[in-house]
C-alpha positions as CSV (number, residue, x, y, z in Angstrom):
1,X,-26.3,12.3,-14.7
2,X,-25.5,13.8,-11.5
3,X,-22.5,13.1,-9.3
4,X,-22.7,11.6,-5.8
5,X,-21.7,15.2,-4.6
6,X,-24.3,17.3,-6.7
7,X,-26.9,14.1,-5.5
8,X,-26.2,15.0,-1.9
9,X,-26.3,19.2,-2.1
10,X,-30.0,18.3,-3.6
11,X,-31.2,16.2,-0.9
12,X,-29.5,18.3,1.7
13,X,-31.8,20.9,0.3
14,X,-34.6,18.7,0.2
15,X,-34.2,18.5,4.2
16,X,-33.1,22.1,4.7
17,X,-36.1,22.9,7.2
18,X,-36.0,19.5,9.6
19,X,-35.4,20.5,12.9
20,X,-37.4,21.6,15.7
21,X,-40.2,24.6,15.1
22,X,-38.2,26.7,17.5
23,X,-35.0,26.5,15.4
24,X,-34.0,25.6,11.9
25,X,-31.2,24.1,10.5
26,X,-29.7,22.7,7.4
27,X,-29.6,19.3,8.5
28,X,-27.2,17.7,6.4
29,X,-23.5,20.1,5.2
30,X,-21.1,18.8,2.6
31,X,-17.8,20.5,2.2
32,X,-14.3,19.9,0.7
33,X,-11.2,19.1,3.1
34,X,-9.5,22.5,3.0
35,X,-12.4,24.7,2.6
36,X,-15.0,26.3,4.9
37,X,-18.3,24.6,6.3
38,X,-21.3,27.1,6.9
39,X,-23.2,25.0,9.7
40,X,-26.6,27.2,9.2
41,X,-28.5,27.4,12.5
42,X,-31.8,30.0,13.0
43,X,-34.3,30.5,15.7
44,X,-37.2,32.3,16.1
45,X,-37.3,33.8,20.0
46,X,-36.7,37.2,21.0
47,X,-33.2,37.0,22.7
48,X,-33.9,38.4,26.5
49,X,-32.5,38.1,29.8
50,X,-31.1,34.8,30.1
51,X,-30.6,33.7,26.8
52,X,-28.5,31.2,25.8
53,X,-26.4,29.4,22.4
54,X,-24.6,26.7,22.5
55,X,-22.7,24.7,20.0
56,X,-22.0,20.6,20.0
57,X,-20.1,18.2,18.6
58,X,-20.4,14.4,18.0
59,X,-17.9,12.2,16.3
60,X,-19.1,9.5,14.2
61,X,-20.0,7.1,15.8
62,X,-21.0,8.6,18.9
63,X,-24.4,9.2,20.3
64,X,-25.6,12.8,20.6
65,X,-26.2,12.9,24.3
66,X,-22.5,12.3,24.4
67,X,-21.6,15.7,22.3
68,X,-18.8,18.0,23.7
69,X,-19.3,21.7,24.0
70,X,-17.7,23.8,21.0
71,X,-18.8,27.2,22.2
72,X,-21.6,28.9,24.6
73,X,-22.8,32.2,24.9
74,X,-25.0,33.6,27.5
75,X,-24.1,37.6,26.9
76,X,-20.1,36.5,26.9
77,X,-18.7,34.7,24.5
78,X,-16.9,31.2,25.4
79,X,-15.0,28.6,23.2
80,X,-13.7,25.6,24.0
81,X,-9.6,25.6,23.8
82,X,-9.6,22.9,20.3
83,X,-11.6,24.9,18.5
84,X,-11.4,28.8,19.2
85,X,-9.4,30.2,16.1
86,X,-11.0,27.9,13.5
87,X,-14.7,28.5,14.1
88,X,-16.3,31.7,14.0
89,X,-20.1,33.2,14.7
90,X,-21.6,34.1,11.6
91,X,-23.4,37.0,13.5
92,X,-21.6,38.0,16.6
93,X,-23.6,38.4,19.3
94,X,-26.1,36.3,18.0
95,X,-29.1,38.1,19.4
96,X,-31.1,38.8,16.3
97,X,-32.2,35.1,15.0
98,X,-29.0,34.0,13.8
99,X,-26.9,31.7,15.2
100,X,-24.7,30.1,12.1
101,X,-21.4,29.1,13.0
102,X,-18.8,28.6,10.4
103,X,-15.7,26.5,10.5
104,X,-12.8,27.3,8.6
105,X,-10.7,25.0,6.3
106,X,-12.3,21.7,7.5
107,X,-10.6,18.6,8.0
108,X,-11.3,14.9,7.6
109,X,-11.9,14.5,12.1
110,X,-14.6,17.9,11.7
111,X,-17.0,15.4,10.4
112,X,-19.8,14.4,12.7
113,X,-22.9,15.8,14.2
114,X,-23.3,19.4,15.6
115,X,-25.9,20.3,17.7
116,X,-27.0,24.2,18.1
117,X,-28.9,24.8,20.9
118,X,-31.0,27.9,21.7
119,X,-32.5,28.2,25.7
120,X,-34.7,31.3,26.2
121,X,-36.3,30.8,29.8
122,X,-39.1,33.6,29.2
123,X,-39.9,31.8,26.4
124,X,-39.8,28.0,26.2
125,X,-41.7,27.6,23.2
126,X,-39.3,29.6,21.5
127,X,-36.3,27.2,23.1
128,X,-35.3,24.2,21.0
129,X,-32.4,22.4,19.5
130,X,-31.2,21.7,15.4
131,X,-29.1,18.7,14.5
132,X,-26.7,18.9,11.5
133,X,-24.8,16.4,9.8
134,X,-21.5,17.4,8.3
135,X,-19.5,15.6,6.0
136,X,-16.0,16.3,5.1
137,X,-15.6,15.3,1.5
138,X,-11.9,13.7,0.6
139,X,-10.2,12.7,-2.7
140,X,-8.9,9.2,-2.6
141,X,-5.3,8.7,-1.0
142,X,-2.6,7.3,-2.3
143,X,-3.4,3.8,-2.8
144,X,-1.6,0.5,-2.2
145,X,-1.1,-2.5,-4.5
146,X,-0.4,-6.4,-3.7
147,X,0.1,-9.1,-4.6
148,X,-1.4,-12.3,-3.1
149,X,-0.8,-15.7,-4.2
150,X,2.4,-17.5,-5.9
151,X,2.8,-16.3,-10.0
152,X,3.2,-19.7,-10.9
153,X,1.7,-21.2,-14.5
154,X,-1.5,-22.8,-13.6
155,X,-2.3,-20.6,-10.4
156,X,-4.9,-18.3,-9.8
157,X,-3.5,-14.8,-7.4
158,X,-5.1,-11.9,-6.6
159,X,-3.7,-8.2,-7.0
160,X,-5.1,-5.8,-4.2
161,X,-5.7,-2.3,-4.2
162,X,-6.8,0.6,-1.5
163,X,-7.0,4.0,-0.6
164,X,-6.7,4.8,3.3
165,X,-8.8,7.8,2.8
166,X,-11.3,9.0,0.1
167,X,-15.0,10.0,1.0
168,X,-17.2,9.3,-1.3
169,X,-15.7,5.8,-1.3
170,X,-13.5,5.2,-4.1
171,X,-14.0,2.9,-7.0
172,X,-11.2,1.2,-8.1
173,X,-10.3,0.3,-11.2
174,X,-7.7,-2.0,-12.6
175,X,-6.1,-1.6,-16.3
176,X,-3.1,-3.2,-18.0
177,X,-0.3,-1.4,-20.6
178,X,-1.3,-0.9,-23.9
179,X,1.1,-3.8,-25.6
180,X,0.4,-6.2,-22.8
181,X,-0.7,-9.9,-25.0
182,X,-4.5,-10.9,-24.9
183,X,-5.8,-12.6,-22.2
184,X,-8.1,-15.5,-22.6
185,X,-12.0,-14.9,-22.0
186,X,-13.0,-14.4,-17.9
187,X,-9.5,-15.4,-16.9
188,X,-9.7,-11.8,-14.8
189,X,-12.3,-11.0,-11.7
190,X,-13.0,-7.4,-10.7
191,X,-14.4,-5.9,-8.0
192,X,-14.7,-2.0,-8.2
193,X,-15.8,-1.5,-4.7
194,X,-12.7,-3.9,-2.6
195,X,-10.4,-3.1,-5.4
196,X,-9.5,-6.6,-6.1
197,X,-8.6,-8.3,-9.3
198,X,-7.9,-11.5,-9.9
199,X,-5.9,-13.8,-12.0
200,X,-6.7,-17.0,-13.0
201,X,-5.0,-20.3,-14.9
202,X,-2.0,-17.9,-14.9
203,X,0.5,-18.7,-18.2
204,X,2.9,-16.4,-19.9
205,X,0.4,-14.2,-21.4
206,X,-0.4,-12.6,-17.8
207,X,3.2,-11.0,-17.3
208,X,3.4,-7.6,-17.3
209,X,2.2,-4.4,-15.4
210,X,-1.4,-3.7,-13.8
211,X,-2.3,-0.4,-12.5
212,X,-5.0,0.0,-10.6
213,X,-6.5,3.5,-10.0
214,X,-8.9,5.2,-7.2
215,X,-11.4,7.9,-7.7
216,X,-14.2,9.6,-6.5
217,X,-15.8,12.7,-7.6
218,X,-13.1,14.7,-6.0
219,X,-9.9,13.2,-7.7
220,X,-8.5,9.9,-8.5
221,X,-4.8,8.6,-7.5
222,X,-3.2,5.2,-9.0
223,X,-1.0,2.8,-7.7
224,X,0.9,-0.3,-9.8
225,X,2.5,-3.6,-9.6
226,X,4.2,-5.7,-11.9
227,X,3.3,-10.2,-12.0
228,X,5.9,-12.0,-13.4
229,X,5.1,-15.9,-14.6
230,X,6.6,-18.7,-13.4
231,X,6.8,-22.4,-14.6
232,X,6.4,-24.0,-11.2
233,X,6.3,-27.3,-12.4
234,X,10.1,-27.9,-13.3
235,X,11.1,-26.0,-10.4
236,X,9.4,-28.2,-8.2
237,X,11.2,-31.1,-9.8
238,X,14.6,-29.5,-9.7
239,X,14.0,-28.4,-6.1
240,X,12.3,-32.0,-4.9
241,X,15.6,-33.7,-6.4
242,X,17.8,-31.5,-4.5
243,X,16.1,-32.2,-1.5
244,X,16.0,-36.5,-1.8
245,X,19.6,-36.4,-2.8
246,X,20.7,-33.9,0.4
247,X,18.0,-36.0,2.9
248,X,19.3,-39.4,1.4
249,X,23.3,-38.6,1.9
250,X,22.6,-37.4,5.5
251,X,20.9,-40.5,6.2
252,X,24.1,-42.7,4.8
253,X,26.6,-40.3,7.1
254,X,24.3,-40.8,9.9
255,X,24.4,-44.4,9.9
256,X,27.7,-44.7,9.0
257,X,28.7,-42.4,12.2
258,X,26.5,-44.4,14.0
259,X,28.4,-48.1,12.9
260,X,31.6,-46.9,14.0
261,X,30.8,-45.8,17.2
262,X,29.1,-49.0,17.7
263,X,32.1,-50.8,17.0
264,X,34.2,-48.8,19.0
265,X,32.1,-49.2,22.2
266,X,32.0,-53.4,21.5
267,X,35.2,-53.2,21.3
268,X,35.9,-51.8,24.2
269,X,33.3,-53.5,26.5
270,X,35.5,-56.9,25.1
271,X,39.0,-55.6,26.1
272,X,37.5,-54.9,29.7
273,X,36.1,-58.3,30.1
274,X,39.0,-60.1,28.5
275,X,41.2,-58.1,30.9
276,X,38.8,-59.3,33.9
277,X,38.9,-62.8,33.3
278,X,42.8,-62.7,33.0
279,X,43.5,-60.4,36.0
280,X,45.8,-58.7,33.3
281,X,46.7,-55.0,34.0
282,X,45.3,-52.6,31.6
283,X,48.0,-50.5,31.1
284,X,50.0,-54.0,30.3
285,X,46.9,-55.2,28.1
286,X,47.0,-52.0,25.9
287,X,51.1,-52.4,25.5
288,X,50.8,-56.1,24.4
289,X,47.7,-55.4,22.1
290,X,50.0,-53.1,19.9
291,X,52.4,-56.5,18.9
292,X,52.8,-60.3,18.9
293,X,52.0,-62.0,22.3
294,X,54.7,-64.3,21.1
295,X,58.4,-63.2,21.0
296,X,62.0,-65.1,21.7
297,X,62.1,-63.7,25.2
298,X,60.8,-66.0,28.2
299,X,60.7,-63.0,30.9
300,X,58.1,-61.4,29.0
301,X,55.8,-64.4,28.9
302,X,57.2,-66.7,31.3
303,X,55.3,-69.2,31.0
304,X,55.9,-69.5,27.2
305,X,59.3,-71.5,26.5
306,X,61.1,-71.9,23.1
307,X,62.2,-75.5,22.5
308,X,66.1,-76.1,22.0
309,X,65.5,-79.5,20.3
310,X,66.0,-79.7,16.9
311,X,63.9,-82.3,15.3
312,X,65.9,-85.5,14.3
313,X,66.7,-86.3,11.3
C-alpha cells in the first residue's frame, strides 16, 4: 500500500510537464521541514539582450496575481532581503535553459505557490511562466488532551485530542492501559480525524488512563489524560441538604431581625405620641419610664396625694 507521501511524489510525477510550452515546471514539490526543496523550473528560449527570471511567491491562500518577488535577474542578480541566504540558483546565471531555484532547510511558512517567470522580448514565444506548488511536510506536534463533560456515573463526556501542527493531517487514535476493566459494548465513540472520544453511561469501570496518539507518515506524538468516576447522585443529595438547611436558617434570622426592629420602631412611634398628648418633656418621659409613676413623694407627682386616714375600725 502506499503512504500518502509516496501517493503524492507519484502524482507529482504524473504532472511533472504542466506548465506553459515555453517553460516547464514540476508543478507540484513535497519536502520535509528541515530539508531542501528543489523548485525545478526550465525554458526553452535562447537567453539574449534583455532577458529576464524572476521568482514568486504566494502564501496559501493568496491568489497568484498577488505573489511577492523572491529574486530577479536581468544580467545582475537581485534578491529580495527575507529570502537571500536560504535560496540559491541552481545554475547561476541562468542563461543556458535552467532556471531551478532551490531553497534550503524549508519551513512550515515556505509552503505556497511559486511562480518562475522567463521574459525574452526577441522572442515572445519563447516567454512564458511555470506554477509550482510546494508543500512542506510536518510530523504531528505535541498534542493536547481534554476533558469535557462532568465524570459523573450515568454521564456521557468527551475526551479531546489535537495536534497544532502535522501535514499530512494527523489521525488520532485513542487507547487505554493494558489492566484497565472491560468496557461494555459501544459505550466509547471515536473519531480518528477530530480526535474525539467519547464516553458514555459512565460507571466505575471507565476510571483510569486514556492516551491518545497523533501520527502521520512522518512521526506520531501522544498526549494523555486520566477520568476519574464519580457517584453524582449522593453528592447531589448531600450537597441539596446543605443548601435547604443554610437557605432555611437565613430565612428564620431574617425575619427574626426583621420582628425586632418592628417592635422597636412601634414602640417608639407610641412613646412620641403618648408624650404629645400629655405635653410631657421627653427627657422627663424617658426618666419616669425606667420606675413606678407612683411613689410616697407629692412633688414628684403633685397631683397624686397619699391619704392619712386610716380606715375605721
Amino acid at each position: 500500500m502506499l503512504s500518502f507521501l509516496d501517493s503524492e511524489v507519484l502524482s507529482a510525477q504524473q504532472c511533472e510537464a504542466w506548465s506553459w510550452e515555453a517553460v516547464v515546471v514540476k508543478s507540484s514539490v513535497f519536502a520535509r521541514s528541515g530539508s531542501s526543496a528543489e523548485l525545478s523550473c526550465s525554458y526553452s528560449t535562447h537567453a539574449s539582450q534583455g532577458f529576464t527570471l524572476e521568482w514568486r511567491y504566494a502564501a496559501p491562500g493568496t491568489s497568484a496575481i498577488q505573489a511577492e518577488r523572491v529574486m530577479y535577474y536581468n544580467g545582475h542578480l537581485y534578491w529580495v532581503n527575507s529570502w537571500e541566504g536560504r535560496v540559491a540558483l541552481v545554475q547561476n546565471p541562468p542563461v543556458s535553459g535552467v532556471a531551478s531555484m532551490k531553497i534550503f532547510s524549508v519551513q512550515p511558512p515556505d509552503a505556497g505557490l511559486y511562480i518562475c517567470d522567463v521574459t525574452n522580448p526577441n522572442d515572445w514565444s519563447g516567454s512564458g511562466q511555470g506554477l509550482i506548488n510546494l508543500t512542506v511536510l510536518v510530523p504531528p506536534s505535541v498534542p493536547v488532551c481534554q476533558l469535557s463533560g462532568s465524570t459523573y456515573v450515568g454521564n456521557d463526556v468527551t475526551l479531546m485530542c489535537a495536534s497544532s501542527q502535522g501535514v499530512p493531517a494527523p489521525i488520532y487514535s485513542w487507547s487505554r492501559g493494558k489492566d484497565a476493566a472491560p468496557l461494555p459494548p459501544n459505550s466509547m465513540v471515536e473519531d480518528q480525524r477530530t480526535g474525539s472520544l467519547m464516553l458514555t453511561n459512565l460507571s466505575a469501570a471507565f476510571a483510569g488512563t486514556y492516551t491518545c496518539r497523533a501520527s502521520n507518515d512522518l512521526g506520531e506524538a501522544a498526549c494523555s489524560i486520566s477520568v476519574k468516576v464519580a457517584h453524582g447522585g449522593t453528592a447531589a443529595v448531600v450537597g441539596g441538604v446543605l443548601m435547604g438547611i443554610f437557605l432555611f436558617a437565613l430565612l428564620i434570622a431574617a425575619a427574626v431581625a426583621y420582628l425586632l426592629c418592628y417592635r422597636k420602631r412601634a414602640r417608639q412611634r407610641t412613646d412620641k405620641n403618648e408624650m404629645r398628648r400629655m405635653n410631657v418633656d421627653p427627657a422627663e418621659w424617658r426618666k419616669s419610664s425606667k420606675g413606678p409613676l407612683l411613689s410616697g413623694h407629692s412633688d414628684d407627682h403633685p397631683s397624686l396625694r397619699v391619704s392619712h386616714f386610716s380606715p375605721l375600725v
